[in-house]
N, C-alpha and C positions, 0 to 999 in steps of 0.2 A: 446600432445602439452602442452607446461608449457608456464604460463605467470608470469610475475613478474610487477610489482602496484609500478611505480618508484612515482606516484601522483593520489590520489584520490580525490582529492578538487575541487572548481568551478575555473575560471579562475583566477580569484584573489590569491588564495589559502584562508586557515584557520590557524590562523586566520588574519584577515586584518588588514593592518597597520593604529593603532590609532583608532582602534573603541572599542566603549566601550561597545559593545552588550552580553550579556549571553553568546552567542554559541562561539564568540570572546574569552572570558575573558575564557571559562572553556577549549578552546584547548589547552590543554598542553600536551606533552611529546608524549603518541603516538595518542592523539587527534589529534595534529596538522597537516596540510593535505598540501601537495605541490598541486598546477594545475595537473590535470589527465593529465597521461601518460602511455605507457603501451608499456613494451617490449615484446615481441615474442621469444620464444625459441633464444634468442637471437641475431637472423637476422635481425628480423623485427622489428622500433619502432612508435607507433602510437602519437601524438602529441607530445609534447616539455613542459617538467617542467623545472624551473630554476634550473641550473647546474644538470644538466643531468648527468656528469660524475660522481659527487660526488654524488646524489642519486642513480647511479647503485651501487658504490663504496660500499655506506651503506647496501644495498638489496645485497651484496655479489657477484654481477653482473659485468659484465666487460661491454662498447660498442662498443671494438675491432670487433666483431663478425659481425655488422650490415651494411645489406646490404640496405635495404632501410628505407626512412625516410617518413610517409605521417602526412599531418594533416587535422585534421577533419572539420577547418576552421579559416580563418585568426588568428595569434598569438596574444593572449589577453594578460593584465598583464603584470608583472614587464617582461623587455628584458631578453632573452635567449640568452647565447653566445655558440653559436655550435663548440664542440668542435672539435680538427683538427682531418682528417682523416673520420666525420661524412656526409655521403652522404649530399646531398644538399637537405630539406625538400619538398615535392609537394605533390599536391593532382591529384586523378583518378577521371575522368569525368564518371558523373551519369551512372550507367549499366554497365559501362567498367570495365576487369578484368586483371591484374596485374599478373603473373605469376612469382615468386623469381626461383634461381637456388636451392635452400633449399629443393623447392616440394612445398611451399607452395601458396597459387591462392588466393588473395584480390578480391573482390567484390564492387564496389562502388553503393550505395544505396540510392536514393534519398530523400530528409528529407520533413518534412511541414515548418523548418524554414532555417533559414540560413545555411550550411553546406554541410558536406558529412558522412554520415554514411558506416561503412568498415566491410562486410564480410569476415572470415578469417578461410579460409580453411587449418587444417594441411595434410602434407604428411601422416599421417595415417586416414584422414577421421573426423576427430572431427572438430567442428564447431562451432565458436564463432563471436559474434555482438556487435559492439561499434558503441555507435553512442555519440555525441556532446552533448555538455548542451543543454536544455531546447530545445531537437527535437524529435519528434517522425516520422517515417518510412514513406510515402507518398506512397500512393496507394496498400499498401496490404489488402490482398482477395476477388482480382478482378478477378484471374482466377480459374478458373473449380478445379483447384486439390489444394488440402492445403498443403502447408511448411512442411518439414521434421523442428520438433523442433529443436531447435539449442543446442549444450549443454550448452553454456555459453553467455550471454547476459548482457553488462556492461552498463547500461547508468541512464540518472538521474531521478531517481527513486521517490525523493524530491518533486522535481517541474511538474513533470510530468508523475503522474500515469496512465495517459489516456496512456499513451505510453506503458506502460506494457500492460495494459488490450487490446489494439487494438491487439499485440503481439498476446496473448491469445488467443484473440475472431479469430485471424486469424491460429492459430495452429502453429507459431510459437515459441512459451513457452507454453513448455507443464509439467507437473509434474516431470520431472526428471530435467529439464534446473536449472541448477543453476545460479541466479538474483542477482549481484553485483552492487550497488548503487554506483558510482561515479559521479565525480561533485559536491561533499559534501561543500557548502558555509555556510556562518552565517546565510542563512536563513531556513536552515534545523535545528530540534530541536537538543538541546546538550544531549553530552549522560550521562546516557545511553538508555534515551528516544528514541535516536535516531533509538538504536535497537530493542527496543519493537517494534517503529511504522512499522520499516522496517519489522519485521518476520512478520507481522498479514497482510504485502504486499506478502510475500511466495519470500521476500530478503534479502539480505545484507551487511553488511558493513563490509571493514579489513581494517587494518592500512594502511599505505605508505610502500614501501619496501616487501609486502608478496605475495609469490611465489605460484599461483595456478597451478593445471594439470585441465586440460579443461574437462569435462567429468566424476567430482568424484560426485554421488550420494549422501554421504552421508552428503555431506554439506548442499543440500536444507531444509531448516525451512519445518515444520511442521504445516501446516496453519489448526487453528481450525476446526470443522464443525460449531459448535453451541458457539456463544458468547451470553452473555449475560453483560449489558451495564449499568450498575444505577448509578443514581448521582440525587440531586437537584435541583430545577429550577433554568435556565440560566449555569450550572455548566458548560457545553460545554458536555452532555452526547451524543447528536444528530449529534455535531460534529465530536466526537470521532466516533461513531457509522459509518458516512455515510464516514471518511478516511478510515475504515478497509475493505473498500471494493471499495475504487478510484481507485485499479487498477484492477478490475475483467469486465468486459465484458455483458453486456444486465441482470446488477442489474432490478429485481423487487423492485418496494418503495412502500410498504403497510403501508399507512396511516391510520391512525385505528381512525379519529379525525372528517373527511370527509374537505369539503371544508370551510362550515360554512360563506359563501359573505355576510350573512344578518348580521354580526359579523368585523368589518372595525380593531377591533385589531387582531383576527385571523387572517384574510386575508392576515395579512401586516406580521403575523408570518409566514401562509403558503408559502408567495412571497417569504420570506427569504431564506426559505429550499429549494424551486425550484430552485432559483436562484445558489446556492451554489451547487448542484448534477450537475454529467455529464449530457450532454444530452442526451447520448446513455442509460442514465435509462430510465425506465415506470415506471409508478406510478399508484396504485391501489389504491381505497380508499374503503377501507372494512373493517368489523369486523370477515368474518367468513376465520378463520386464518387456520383451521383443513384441510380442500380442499388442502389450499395452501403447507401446511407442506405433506400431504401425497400424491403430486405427485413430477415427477422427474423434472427438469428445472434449470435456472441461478440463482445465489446467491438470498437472497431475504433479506431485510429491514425491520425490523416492527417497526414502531415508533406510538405508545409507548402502551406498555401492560397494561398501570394505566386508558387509554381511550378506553381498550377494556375493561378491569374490569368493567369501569362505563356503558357502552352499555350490557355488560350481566348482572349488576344489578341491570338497569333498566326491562333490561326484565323479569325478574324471580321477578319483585316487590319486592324489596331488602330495598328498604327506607318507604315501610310500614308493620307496625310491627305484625299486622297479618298476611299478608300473607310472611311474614319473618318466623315467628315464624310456621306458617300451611303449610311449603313446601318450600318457597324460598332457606333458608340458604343448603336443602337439594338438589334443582336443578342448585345451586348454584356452592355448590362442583361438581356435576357432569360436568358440562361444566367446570369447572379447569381442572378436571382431562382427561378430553378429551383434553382441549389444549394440557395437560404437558404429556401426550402419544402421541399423535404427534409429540411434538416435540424432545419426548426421541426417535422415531422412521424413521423421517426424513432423508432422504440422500441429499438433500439439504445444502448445507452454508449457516447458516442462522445468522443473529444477532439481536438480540430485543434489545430495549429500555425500560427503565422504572424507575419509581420515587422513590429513597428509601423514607423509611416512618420509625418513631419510633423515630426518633431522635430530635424532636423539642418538642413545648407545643403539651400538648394533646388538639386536640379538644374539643370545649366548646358543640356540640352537638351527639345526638346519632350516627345521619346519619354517622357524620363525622369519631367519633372512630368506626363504622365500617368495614367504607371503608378502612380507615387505616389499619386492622386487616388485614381484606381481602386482601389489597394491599400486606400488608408483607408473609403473607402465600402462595400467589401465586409467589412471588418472590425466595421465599424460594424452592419450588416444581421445577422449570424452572431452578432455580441454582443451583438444585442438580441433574439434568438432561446435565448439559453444560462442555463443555470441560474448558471453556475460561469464568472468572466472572471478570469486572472490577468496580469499583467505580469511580468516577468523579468529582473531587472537584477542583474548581477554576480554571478548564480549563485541569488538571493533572491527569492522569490515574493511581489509586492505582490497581495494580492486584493483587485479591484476590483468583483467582484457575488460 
């Protein structure tokens, strides 16, 4: 089953007329994104981009061929003029299946917002899923047997990563499903940000006009095991950290800080973080990270390795100088190098957090160029253990491995 991407964009398209926004200003040429639309082996077309004709025209496409038209919900955006001879556009009620003379069998799938999401069976068996902007799937894995993965799975990725991960968490994306991000608006970041963000989701993104076969393996991104995340205070490294895993499925959040309520400016930091995670995470609040790394389970979070540094060197007496100097610095290293074996040995997805250090005034006391030291040599050991190193400055992800 081949499809052809007559529109990838949100309903508006990209970019929108008159705005003066980043992701606006940088869509040019094949940035720029028509309202998603998506032809079928030719027969079949699933919503309506303006001028339809001449977006097949471009993509090399004819839409002599097409039998029917459905759309995934009311026509948003600038008016579509259908062209002659083009079926009369409708949609299939929730459950109901559609049967082409082509061979091929629609699916109508109930959404959590407004719309209809379309199962799309080829006459050889391959299987792909489009659903609308800003919807994810209503009511799966509620029965006994789980989903044959689908191979191909179109939807907005952007706005709604809970929507991939329920997917997931329900077995239908599975490691081979190739994840294509449409619906692309000016509120998704410009690229090529866009596709950093998308691959570390296990998606992605192609232009307007390009022609996939449903079913090809070796397109899927290559999703890290082990990230590792540093930047500065307020950088946005926490942020970064908790989207590379917004679309995955019953995240652990090991807080490595604890609660700290006797503390009304932490609290108001920990509310933030709460606030901002799916709610389908847990949240741990520990320091003993080794347990975690060496058993099997869902992705896990660790925010932030510079307040588990300071709880192991509290304990090994790290800020006084005799017992630094008669065994700390020594029990020290061993609890590093226990982490950073666990986590070179983990089968876990995991992503840490933590503060770079080195780059500003030196500390005016002992304690301080310690910890510093310390901070960097652990950081040092855990990024030489990681597939995935990024830096974080001003909200911007530099990748560094």
């Amino acid at each position: 089953m081949e499809i052809t991407l007559l529109g990838t964009g949100g309903p508006e398209g990209l970019p929108q007329s008159g705005c003066p926004c980043a992701a606006c200003a940088a869509a040019l040429g094949a940035g720029a994104r028509n309202p998603a639309s998506l032809l079928v082996d030719g027969v079949l077309l699933l919503d309506l981009t303006p001028g339809p004709a001449l977006a097949a025209a471009r993509a090399g496409r004819s839409l002599g061929g097409v039998r029917q038209v459905l759309l995934t919900h009311p026509q948003a955006g600038p008016p579509v003029d259908l062209p002659a001879g083009l079926p009369a556009p409708g949609r299939v009620p929730d459950g109901e299946q559609l049967t082409l003379l082509s061979g091929h069998r629609v699916r109508a799938l109930p959404l959590d917002a407004p719309g209809t999401g379309y199962e799309v069976t080829g006459p050889a068996g391959h299987r792909l899923l489009y659903l609308p902007a800003g919807a994810a799937p209503a009511g799966l894995g509620n029965g006994r047997d789980r989903p044959v993965p689908y191979d191909m799975v179109l939807l907005d990725v952007t706005r709604r990563p809970d929507a991939l991960a329920r997917l997931r968490a329900a077995g239908a994306v599975g490691p081979t499903t190739d994840v294509i991000a449409v619906h692309l608006g000016h509120d998704a970041a410009p690229e090529p940000e866009l596709h950093r963000r998308l691959s570390a989701d296990g998606a992605r993104a192609v232009p307007d006009g390009s022609a996939l076969v449903v079913g090809a393996y070796e397109s899927v991104p290559d999703i890290p095991r082990r990230t590792l995340v540093l930047g500065g205070a307020r950088s946005g490294k926490s942020a970064e950290a908790e989207r590379r895993l917004s679309a995955f499925p019953g995240v652990v959040y090991v807080a490595t800080g604890g609660s700290r309520e006797d503390d009304p400016d932490w609290a108001a930091r920990v509310h933030l973080h709460r606030e901002r995670r799916p709610a389908s995470w847990r949240t741990e609040e520990t320091c003993d990270l080794v347990p975690l790394l060496n058993t099997d389970g869902p992705p896990l979070l660790i925010d932030c390795l510079a307040l588990w540094l300071t709880d192991a060197m509290d304990a090994v007496g790290a800020w006084d100088e005799r017992r630094w100097a008669s065994g700390g610095r020594r029990q020290l290293a061993l609890r590093v190098a226990e982490l950073t074996a666990a986590w070179r040995e983990t089968r876990r997805t995991v992503v840490a957090v933590s503060n770079e250090v080195g780059s500003g005034v030196v500390p005016a006391t002992a304690s301080g160029r310690r910890f510093r030291d310390e901070l960097g040599r652990l950081n040092a050991a855990v990024a030489a253990e990681s597939e995935r190193v990024l830096l974080v400055v001003a909200g911007l992800a530099v990748t560094l491995r």
